[in-house]
ROSE-4610 file (N, C-alpha, C; in Angstrom, 1 decimal, always signed):
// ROSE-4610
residu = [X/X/X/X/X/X/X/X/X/X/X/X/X/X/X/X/X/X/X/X/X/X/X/X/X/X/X/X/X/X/X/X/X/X/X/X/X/X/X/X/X/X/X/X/X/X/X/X/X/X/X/X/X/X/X/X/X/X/X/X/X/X/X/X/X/X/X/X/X/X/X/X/X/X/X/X/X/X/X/X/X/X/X/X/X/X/X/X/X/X/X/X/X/X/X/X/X/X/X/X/X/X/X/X/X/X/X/X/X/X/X/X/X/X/X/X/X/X/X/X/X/X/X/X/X/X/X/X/X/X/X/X/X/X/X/X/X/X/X/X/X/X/X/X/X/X/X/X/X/X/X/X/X/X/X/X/X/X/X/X/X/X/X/X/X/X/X/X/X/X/X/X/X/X/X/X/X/X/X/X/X/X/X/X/X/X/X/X/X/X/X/X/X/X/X/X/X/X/X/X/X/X/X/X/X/X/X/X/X/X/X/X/X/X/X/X/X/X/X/X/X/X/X/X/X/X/X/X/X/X/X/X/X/X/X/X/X/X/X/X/X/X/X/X/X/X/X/X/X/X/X/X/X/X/X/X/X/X/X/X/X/X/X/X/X/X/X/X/X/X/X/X/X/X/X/X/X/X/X/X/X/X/X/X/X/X/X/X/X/X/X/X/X/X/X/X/X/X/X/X/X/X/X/X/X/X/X/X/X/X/X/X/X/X/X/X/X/X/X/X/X/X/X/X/X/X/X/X/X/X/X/X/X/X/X/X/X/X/X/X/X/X/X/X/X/X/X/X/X/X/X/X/X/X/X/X/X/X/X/X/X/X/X/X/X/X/X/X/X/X/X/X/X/X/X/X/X/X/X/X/X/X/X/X/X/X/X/X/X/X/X/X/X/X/X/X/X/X/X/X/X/X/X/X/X/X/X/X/X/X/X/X/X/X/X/X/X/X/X/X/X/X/X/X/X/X/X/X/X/X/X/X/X/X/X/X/X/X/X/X/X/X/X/X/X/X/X/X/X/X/X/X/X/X/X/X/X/X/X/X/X/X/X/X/X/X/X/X/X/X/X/X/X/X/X/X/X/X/X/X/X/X/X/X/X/X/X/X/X/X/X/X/X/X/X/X/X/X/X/X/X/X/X/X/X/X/X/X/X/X/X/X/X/X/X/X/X/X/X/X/X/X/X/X/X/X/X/X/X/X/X/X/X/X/X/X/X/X/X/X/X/X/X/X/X/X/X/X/X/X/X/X/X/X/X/X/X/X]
num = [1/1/1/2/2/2/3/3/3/4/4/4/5/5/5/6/6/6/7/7/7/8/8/8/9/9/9/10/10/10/11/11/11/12/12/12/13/13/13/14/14/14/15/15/15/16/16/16/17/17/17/18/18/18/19/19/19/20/20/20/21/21/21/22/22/22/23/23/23/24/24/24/25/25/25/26/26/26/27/27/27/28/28/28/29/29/29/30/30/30/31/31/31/32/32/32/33/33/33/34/34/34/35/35/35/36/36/36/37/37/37/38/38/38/39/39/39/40/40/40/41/41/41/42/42/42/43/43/43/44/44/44/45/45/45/46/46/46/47/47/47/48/48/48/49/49/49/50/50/50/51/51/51/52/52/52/53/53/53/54/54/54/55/55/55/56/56/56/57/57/57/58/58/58/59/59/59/60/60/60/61/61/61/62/62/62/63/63/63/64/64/64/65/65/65/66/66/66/67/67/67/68/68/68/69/69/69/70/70/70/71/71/71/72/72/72/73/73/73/74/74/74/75/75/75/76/76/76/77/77/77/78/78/78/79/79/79/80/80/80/81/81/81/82/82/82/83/83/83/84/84/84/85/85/85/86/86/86/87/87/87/88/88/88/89/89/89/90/90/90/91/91/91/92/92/92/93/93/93/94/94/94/95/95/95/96/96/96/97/97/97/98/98/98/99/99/99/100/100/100/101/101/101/102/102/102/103/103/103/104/104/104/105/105/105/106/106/106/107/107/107/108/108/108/109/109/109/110/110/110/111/111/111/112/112/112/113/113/113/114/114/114/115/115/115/116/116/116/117/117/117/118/118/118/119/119/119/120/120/120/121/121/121/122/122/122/123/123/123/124/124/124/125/125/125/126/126/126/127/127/127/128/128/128/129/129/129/130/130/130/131/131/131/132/132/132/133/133/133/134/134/134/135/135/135/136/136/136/137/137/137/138/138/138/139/139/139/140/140/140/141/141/141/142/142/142/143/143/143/144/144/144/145/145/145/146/146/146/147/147/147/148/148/148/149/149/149/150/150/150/151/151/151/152/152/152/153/153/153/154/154/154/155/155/155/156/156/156/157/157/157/158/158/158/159/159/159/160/160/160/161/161/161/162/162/162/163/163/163/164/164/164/165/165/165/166/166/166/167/167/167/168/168/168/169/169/169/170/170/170/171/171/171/172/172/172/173/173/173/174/174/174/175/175/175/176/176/176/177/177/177/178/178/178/179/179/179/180/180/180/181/181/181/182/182/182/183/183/183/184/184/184/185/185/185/186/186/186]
x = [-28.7/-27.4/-27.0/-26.9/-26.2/-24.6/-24.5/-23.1/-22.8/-21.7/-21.3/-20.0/-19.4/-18.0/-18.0/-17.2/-17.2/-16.4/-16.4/-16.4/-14.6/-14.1/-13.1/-12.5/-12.5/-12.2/-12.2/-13.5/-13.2/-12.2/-12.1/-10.9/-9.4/-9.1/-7.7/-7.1/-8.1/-7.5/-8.1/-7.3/-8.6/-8.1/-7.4/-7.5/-8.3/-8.6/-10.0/-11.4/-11.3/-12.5/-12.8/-12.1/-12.2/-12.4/-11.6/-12.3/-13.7/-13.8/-14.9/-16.1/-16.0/-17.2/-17.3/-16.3/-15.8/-16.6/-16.8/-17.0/-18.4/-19.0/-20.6/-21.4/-22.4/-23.2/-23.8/-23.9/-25.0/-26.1/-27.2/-27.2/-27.2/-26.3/-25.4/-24.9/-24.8/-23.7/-23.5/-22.4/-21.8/-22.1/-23.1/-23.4/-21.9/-21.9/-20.6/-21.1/-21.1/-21.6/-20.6/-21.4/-20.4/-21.3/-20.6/-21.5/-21.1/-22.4/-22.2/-23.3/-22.7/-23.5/-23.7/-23.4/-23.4/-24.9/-24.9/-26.5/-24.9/-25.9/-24.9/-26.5/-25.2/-25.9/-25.4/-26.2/-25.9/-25.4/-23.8/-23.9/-23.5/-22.7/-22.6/-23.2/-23.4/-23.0/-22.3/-21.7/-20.2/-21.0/-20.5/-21.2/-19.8/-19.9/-19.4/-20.6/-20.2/-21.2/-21.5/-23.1/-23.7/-25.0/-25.1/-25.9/-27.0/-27.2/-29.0/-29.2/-28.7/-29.0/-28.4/-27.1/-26.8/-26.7/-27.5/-27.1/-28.0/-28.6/-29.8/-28.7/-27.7/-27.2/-26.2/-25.8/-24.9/-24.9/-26.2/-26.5/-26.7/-26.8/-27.0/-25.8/-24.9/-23.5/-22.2/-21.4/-20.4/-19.4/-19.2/-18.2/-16.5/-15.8/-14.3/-13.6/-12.4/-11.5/-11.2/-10.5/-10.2/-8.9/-8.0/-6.9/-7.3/-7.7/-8.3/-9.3/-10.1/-11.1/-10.2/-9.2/-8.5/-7.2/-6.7/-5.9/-6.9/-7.7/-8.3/-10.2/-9.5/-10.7/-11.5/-10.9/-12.0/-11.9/-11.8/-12.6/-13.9/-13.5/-15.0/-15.6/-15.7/-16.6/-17.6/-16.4/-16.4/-17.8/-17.2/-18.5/-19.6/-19.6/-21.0/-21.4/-21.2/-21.8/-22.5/-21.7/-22.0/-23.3/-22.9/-23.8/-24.7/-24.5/-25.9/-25.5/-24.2/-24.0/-23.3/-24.0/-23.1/-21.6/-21.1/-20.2/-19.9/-19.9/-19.9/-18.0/-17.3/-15.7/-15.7/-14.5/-14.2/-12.9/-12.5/-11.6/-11.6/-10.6/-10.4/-11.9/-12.9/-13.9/-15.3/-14.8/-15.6/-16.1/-17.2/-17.7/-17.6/-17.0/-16.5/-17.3/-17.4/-18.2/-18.8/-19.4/-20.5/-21.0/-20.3/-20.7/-21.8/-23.1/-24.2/-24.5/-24.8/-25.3/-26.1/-26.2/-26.3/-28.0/-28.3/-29.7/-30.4/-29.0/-29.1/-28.3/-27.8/-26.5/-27.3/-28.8/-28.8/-29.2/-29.6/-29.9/-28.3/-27.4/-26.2/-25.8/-25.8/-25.6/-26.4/-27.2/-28.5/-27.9/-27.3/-27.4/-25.7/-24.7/-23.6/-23.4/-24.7/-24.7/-25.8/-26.2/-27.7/-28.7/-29.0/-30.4/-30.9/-32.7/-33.2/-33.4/-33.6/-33.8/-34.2/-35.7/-36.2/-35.6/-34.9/-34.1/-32.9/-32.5/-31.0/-31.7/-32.7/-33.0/-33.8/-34.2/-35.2/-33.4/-32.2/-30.6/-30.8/-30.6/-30.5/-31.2/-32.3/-33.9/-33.2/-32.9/-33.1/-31.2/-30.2/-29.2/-29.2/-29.8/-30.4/-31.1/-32.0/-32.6/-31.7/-30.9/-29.7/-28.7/-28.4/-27.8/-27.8/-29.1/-30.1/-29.9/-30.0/-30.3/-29.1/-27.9/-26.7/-26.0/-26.8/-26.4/-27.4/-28.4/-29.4/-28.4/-28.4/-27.8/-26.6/-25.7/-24.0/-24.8/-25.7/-26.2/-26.5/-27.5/-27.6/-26.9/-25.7/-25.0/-24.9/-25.0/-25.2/-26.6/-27.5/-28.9/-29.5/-30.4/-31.4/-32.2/-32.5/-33.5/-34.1/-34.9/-36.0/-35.9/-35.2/-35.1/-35.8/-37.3/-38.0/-38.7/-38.6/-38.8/-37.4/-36.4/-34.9/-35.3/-36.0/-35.9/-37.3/-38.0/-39.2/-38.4/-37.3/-37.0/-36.2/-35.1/-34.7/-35.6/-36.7/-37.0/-37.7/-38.4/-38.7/-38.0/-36.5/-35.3/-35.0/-34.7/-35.2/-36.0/-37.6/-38.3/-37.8/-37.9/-37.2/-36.6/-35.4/-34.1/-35.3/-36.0/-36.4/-37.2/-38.1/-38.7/-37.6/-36.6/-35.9/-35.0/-34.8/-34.7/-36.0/-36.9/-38.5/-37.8/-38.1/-38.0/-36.7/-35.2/-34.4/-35.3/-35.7/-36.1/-37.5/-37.9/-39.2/-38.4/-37.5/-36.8/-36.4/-35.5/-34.7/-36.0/-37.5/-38.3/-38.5/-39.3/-39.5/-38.4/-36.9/-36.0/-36.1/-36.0/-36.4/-37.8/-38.5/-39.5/-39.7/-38.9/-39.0/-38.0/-36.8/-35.8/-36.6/-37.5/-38.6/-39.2/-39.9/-40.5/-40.0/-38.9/-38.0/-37.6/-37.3/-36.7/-37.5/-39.1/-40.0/-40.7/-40.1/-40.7/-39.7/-38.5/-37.4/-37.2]
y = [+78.6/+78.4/+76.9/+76.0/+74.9/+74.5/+73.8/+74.2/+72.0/+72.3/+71.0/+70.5/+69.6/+69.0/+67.5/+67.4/+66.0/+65.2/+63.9/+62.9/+63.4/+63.1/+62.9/+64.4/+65.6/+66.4/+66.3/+66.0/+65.5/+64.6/+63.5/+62.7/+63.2/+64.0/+64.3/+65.0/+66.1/+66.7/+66.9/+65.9/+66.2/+67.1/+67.9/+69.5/+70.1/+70.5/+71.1/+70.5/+69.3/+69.0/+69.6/+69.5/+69.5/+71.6/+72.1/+73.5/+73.7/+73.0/+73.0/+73.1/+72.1/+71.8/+73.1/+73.5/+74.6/+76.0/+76.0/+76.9/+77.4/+76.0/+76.3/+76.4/+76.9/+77.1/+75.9/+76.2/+75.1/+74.5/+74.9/+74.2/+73.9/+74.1/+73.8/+72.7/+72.0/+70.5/+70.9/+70.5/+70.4/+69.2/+68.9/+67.9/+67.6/+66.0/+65.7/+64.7/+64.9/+64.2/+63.3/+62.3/+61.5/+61.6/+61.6/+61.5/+60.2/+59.8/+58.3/+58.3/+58.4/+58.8/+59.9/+60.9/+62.3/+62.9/+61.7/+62.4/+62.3/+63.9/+63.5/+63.4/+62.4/+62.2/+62.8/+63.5/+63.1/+62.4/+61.5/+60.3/+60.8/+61.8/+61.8/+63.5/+63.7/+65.2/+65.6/+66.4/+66.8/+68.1/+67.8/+69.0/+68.8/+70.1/+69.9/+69.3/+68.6/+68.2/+69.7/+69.5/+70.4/+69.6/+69.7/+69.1/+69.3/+70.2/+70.4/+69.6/+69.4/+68.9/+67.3/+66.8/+65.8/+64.9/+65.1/+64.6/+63.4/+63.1/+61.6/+60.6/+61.2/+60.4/+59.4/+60.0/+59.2/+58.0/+57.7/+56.0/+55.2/+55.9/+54.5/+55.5/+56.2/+55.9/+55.6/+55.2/+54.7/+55.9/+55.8/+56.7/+56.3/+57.2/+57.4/+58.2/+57.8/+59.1/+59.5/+61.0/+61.9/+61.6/+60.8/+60.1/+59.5/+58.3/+56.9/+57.7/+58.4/+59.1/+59.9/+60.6/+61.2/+60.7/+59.8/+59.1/+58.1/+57.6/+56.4/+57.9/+59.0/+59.7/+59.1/+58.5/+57.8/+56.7/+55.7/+54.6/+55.2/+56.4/+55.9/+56.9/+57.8/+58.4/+57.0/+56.4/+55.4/+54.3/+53.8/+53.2/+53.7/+55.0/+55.8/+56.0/+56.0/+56.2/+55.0/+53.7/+52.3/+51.9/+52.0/+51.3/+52.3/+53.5/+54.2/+54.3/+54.2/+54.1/+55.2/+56.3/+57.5/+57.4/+58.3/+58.5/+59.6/+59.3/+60.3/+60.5/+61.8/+61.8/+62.1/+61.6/+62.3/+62.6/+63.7/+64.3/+64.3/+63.0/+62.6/+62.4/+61.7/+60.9/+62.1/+63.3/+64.3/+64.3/+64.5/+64.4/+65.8/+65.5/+67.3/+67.1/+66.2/+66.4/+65.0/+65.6/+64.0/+64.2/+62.5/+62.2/+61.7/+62.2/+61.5/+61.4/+59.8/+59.4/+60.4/+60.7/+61.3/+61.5/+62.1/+62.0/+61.1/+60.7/+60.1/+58.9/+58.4/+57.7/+56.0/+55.8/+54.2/+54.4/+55.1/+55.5/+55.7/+56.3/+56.2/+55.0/+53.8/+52.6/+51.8/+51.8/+51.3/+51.7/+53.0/+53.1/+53.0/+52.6/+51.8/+51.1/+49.9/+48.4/+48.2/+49.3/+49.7/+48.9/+48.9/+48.5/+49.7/+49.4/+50.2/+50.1/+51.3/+51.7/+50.4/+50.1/+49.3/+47.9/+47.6/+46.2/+46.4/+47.5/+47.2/+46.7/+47.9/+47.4/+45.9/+45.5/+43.8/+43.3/+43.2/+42.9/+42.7/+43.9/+44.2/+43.3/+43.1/+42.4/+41.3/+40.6/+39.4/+38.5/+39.4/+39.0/+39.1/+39.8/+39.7/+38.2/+37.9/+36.4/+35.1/+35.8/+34.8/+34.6/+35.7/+35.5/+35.0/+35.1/+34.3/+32.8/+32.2/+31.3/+30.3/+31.2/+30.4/+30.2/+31.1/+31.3/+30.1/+30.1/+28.6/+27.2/+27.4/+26.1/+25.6/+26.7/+26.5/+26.0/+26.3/+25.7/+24.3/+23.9/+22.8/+22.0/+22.2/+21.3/+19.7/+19.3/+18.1/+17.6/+18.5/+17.9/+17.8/+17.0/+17.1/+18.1/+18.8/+20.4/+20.3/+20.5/+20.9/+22.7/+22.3/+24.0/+24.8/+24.6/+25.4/+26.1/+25.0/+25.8/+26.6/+26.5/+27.4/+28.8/+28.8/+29.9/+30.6/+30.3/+30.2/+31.4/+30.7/+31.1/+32.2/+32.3/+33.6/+34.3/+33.9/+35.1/+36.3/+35.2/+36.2/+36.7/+36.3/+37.4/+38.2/+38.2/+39.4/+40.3/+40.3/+41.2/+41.2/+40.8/+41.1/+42.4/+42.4/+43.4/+44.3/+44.1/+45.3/+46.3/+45.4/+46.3/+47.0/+46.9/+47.3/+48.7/+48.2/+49.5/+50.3/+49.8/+51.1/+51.8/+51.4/+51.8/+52.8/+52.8/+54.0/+54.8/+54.1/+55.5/+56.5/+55.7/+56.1/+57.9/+57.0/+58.3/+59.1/+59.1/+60.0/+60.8/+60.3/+61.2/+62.0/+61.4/+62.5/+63.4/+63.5/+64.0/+64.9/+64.9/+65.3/+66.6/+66.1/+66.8/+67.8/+67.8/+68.6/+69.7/+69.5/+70.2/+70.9/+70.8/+71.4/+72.3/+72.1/+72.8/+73.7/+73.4/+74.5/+75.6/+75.2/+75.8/+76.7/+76.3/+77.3/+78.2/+77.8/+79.1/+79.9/+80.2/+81.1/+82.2]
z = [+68.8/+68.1/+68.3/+67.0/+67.5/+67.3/+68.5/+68.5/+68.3/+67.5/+67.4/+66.5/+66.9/+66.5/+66.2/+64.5/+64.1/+65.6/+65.5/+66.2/+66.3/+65.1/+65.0/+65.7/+65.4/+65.6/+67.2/+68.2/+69.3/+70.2/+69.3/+69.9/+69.5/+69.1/+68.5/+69.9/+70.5/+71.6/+73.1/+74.1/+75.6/+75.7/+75.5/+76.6/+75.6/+74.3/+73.8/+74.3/+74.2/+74.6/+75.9/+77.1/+78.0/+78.3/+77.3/+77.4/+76.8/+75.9/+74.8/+75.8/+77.4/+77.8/+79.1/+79.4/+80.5/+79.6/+78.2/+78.0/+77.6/+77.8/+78.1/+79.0/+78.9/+79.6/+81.0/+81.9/+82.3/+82.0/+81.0/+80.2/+79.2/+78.4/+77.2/+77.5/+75.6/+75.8/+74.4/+73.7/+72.5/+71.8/+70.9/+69.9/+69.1/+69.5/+68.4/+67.7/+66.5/+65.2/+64.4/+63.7/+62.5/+61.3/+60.1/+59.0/+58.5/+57.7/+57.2/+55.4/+54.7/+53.2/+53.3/+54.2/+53.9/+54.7/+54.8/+56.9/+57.8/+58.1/+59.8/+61.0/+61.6/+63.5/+64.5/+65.2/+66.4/+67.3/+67.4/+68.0/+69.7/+70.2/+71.0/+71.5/+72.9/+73.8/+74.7/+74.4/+75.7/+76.3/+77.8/+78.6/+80.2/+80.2/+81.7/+82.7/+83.6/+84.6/+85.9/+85.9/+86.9/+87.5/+88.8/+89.5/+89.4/+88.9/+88.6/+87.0/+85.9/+84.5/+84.8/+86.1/+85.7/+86.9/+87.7/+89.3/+89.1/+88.4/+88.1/+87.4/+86.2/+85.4/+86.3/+87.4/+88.3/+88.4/+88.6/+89.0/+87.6/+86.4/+85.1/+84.2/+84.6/+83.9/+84.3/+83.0/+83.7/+84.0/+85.4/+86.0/+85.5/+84.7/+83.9/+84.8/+85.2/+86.4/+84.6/+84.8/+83.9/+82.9/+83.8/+83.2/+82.3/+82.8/+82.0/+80.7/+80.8/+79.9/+79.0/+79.2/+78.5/+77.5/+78.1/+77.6/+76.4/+76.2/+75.8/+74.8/+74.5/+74.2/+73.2/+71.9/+70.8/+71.4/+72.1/+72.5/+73.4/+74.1/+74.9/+74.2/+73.2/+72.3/+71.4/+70.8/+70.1/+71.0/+72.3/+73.1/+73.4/+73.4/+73.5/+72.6/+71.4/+70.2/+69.7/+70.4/+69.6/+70.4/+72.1/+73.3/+73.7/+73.3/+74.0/+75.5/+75.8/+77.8/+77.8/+78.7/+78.9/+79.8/+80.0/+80.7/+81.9/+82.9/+83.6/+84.3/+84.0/+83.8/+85.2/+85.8/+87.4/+87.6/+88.4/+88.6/+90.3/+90.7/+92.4/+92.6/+91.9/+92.7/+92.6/+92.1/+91.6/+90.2/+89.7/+88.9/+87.8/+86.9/+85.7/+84.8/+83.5/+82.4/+82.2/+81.0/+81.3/+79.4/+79.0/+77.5/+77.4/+76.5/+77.1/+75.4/+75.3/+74.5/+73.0/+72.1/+71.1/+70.5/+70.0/+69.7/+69.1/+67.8/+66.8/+66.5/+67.8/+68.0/+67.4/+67.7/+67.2/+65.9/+65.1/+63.8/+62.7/+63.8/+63.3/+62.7/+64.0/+64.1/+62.8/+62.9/+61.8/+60.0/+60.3/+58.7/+58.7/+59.3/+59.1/+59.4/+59.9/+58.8/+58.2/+57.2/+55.8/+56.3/+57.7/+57.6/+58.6/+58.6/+59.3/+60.8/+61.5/+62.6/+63.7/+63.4/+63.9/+63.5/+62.7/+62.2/+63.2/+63.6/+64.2/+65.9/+66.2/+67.7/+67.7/+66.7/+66.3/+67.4/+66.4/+66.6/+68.0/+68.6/+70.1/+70.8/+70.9/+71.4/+71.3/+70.0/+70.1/+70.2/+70.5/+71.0/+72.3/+73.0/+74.6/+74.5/+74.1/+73.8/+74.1/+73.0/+72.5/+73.8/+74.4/+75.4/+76.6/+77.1/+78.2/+77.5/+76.5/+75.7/+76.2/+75.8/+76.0/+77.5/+78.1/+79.6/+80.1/+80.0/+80.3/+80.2/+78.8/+77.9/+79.1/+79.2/+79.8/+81.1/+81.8/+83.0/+83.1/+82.0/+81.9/+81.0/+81.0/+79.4/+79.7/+81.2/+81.8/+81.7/+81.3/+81.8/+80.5/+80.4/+79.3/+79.1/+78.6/+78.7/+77.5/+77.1/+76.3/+75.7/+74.8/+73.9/+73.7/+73.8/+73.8/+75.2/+76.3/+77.5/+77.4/+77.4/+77.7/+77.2/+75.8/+74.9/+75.6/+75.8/+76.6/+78.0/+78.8/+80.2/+79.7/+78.5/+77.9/+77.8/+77.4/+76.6/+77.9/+79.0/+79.9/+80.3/+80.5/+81.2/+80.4/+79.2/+78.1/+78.8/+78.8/+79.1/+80.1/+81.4/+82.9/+82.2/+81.4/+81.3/+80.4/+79.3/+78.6/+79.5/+81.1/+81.7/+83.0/+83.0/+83.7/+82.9/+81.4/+80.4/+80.5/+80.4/+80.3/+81.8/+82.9/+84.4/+83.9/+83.6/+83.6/+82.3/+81.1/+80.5/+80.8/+81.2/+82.3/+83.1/+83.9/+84.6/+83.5/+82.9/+82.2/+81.4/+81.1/+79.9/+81.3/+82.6/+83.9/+83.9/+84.6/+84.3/+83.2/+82.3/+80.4/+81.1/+81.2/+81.7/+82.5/+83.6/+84.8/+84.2/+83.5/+82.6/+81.5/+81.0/+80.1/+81.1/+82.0/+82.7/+83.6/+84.3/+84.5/+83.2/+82.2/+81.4/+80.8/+80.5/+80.7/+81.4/+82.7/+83.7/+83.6/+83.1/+83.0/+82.2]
């Protein structure tokens, strides 16, 4: 059975939401979707948090007290959908539900600004570049530098970061995995 709610429909009410995720399963999460030309995505998942499906996400999401998350609900739908960075919600320093990133959340992104998949992440890759680039530059704006070693020293901090992204999704496919294989011994 798939169970799921437009985007918008989500952000209008945290006390639904917040039952919405009370009323699933442990492992159940509610797919919340946006349509864009009439595909819908997957951009986000709501789930109450449980320590067996979400005790890894701890360390690479951003932890929201319940206030702040509740009060502010389409912005941080809205930043999970755009950044791919989950959220993990807390209630006094405890952990309740947890927004996790969407299936289809950079494909979303991609076809609301009409290019493709692999064109939007080329984007990503090489504004990380850009970024290293200008962070070099502001270091040396006194010194004479040679622009192509700079882009040269971005670019390895680039990879630096892209292998530091493989290393968490590394975890999360293991994770993914062991959740498979539990799921089939059951």
């Amino acid at each position: 059975m798939e169970m799921g709610l437009k985007a918008v429909a989500f952000t209008r009410d945290w006390k639904l939401a917040r039952q919405k995720a009370m009323n699933l399963a442990d492992d159940e999460y509610l797919s919340i979707y946006a349509q864009h030309s009439g595909v819908k995505y997957e951009v986000a998942r709501w789930s109450h948090f449980t320590d067996d499906f979400d005790r890894v996400k701890i360390d690479f999401y951003l932890p929201v007290p319940t206030r702040v998350f509740g009060e502010r609900l389409a912005e941080q739908l809205e930043h999970t959908s755009k950044t791919g960075i989950g959220k993990i919600v807390l209630f006094r320093d405890t952990p309740r539900y947890v927004l996790d990133p969407g299936g289809r959340w950079l494909s979303y992104q991609a076809a609301c600004f009409g290019v493709p998949r692999s064109r939007y992440l080329e984007a990503i890759r090489a504004t990380r570049t850009v970024q290293h680039i200008l962070d070099k530059q502001e270091k040396q704006f006194r010194k004479e530098s040679m622009p192509l070693k700079i882009r040269a020293e971005a670019a390895e901090e680039a990879l630096a970061d892209l292998e530091i992204d493989r290393g968490l999704l590394e975890g999360e496919v293991s994770h993914l995995r062991r959740e498979v294989a539990r799921n089939g011994a059951e």
